[in-house]
Backbone bond lengths (Angstrom), bond angles and torsions (degrees), N, CA, C in turn:
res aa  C-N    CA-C-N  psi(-1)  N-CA   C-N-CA  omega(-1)  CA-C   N-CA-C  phi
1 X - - - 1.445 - - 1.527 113.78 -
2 X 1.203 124.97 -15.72 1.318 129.51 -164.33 1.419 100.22 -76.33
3 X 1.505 130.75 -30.68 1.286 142.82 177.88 1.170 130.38 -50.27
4 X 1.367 98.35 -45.68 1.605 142.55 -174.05 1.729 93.50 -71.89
5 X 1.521 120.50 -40.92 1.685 102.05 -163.84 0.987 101.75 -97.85
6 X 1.770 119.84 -19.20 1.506 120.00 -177.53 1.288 110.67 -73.73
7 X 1.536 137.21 -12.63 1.292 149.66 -167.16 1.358 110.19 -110.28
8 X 1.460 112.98 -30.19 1.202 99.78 144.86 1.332 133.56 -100.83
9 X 1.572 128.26 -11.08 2.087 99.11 147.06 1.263 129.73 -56.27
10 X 1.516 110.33 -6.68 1.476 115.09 -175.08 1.464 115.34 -78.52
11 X 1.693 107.60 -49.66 1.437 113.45 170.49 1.689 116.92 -70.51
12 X 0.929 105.20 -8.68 1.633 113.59 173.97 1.828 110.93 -90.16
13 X 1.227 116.00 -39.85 1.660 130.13 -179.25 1.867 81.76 -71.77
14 X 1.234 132.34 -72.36 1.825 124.48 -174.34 1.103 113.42 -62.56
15 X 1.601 126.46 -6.58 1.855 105.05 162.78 1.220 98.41 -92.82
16 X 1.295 125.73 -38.25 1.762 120.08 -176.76 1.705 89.22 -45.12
17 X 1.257 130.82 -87.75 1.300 140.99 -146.49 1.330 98.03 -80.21
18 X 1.210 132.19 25.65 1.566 136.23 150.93 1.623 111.21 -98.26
19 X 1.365 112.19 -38.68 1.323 124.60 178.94 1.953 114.79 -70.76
20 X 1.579 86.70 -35.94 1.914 82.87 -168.82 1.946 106.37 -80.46
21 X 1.762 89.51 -21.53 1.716 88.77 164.95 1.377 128.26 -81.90
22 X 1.356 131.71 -4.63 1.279 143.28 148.05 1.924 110.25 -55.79
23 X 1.664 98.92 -57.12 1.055 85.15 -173.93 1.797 131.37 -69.62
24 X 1.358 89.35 -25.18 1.588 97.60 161.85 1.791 126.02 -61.90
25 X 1.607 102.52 -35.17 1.281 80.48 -172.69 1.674 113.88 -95.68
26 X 1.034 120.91 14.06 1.161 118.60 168.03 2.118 117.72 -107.80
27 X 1.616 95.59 37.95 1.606 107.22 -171.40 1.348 98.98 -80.35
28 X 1.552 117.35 -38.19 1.183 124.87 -158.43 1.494 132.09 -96.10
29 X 1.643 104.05 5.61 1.499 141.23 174.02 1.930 98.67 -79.90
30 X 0.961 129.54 -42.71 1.449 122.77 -170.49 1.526 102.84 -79.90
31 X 1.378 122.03 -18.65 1.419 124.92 176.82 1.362 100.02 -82.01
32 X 1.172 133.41 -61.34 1.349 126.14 -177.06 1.495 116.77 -57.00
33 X 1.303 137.86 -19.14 1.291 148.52 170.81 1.318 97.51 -68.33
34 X 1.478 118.49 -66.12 1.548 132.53 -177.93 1.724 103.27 -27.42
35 X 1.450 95.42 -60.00 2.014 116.42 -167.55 1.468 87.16 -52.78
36 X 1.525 141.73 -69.20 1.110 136.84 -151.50 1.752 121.54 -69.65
37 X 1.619 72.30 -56.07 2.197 77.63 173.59 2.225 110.81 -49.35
38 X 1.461 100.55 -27.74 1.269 96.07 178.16 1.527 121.07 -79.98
39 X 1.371 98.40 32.47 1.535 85.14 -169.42 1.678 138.31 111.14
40 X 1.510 111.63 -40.14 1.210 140.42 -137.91 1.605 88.45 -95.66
41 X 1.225 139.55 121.45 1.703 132.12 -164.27 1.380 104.14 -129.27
42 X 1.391 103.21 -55.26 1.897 120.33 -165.64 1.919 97.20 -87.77
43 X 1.359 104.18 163.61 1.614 97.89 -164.45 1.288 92.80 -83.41
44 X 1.565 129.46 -44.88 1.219 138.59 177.41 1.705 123.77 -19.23
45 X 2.036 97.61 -52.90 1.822 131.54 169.12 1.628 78.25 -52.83
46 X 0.969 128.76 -78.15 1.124 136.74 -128.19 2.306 113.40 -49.20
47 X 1.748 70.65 -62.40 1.700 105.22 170.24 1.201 106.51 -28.07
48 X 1.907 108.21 -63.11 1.580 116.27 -144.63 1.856 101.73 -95.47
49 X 1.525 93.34 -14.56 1.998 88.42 161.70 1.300 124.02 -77.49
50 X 1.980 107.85 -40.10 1.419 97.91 -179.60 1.669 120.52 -96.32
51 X 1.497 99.50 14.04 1.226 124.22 168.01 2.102 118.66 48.06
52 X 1.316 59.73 54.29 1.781 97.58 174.78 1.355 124.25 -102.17
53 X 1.539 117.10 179.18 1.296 114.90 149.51 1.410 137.85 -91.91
54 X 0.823 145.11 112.77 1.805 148.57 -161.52 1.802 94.88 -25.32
55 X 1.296 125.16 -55.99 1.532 127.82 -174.23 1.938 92.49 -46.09
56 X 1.595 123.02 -47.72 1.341 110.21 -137.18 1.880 88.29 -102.03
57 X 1.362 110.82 -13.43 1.563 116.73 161.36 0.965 139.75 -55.12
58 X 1.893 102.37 -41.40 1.498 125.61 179.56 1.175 99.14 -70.21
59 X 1.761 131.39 -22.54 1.652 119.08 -144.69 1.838 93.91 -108.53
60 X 1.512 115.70 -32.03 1.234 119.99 143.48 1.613 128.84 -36.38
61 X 1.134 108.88 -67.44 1.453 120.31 172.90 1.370 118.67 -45.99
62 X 1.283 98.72 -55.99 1.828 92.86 174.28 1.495 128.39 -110.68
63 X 2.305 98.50 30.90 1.244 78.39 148.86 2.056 101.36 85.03
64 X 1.147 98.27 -51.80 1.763 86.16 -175.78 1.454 134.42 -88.62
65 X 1.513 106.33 44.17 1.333 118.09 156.10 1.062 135.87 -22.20
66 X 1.396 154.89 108.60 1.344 133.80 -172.61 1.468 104.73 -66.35
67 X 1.510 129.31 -20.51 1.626 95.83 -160.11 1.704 90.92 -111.48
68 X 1.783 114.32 1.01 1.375 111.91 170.90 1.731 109.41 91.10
69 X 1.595 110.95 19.28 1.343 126.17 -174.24 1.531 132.62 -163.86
70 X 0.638 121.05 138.69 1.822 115.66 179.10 1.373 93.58 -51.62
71 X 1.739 129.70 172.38 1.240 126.85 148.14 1.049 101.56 -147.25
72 X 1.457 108.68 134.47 1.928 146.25 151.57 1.572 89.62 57.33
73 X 1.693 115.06 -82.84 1.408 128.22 -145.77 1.469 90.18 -75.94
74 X 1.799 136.32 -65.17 1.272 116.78 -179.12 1.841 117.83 -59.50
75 X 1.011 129.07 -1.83 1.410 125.96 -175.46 1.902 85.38 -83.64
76 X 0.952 122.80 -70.45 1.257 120.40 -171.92 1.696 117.73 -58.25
77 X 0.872 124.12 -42.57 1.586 122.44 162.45 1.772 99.79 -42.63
78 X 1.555 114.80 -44.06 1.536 88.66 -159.81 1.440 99.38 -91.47
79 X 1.642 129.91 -17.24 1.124 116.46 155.51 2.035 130.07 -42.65
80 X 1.331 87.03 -45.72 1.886 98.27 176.97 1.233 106.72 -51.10
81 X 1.566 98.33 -45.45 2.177 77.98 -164.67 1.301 119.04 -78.44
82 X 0.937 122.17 145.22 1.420 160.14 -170.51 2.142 112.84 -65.77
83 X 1.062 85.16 -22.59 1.999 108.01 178.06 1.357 97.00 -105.85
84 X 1.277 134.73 12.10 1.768 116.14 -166.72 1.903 88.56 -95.66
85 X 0.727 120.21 131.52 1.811 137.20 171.35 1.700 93.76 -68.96
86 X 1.666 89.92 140.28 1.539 96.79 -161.18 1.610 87.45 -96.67
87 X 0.731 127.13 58.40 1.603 132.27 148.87 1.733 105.72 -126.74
88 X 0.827 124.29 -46.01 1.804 138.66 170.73 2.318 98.07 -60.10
89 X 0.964 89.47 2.07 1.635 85.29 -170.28 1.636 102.27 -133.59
90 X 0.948 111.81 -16.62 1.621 108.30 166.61 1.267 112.60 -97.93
91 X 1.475 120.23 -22.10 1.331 120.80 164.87 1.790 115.88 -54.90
92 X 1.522 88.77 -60.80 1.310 96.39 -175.80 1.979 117.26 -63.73
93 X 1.061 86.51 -20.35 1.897 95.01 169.94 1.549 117.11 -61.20
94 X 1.930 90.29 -46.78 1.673 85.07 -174.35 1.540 118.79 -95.53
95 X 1.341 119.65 12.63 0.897 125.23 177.82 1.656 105.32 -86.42
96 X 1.452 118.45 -41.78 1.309 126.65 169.40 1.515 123.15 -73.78
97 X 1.466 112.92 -0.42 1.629 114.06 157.65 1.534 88.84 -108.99
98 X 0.842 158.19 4.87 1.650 142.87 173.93 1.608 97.58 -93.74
99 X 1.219 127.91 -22.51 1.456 135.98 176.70 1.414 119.95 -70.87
100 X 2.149 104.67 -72.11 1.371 104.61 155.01 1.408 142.87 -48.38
101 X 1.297 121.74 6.92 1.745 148.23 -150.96 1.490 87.47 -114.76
């Protein structure tokens, strides 16, 4: 029987950590909504609001992040710029206290 409970905290420990990686990788979908509803259409708009590079805009935009999140150094670039729409910047704020949390 001991098999039986260890196999199941195991399948219970991989839906927990199946679920919190869902929820991560879809963090970075409400920012790209944010970019668009503000206006932001062409990838170029896009770049120079979240004050990126067009490569790291496109990967925002559609969402296909490999790790399913902004990280540290681009969260703060798009905080710096000065063109980021303060809806695209509170997102990205609370996403970086929902992290440090």
């Amino acid at each position: 029987m001991p098999s039986e409970q260890s196999l199941t905290a195991r399948l219970d420990k991989l839906r927990y950590l199946e679920q919190k990686y869902r929820a991560r990788k879809i963090a970075i979908q409400p920012i790209a909504n944010a970019v668009i509803k503000a206006g932001f259409i062409s990838l170029d708009a896009q770049a120079k609001a979240l004050g990126v590079s067009r490569s790291t805009a496109w990967t925002i935009m559609k969402a296909k992040h490999k790790l399913g999140r902004l990280n540290s150094k681009t969260a703060q670039c798009i905080l710096a710029n000065a063109n980021t729409p303060v809806s695209v910047r509170e997102l990205v704020q609370t996403m970086l206290e929902d992290r440090n949390s």
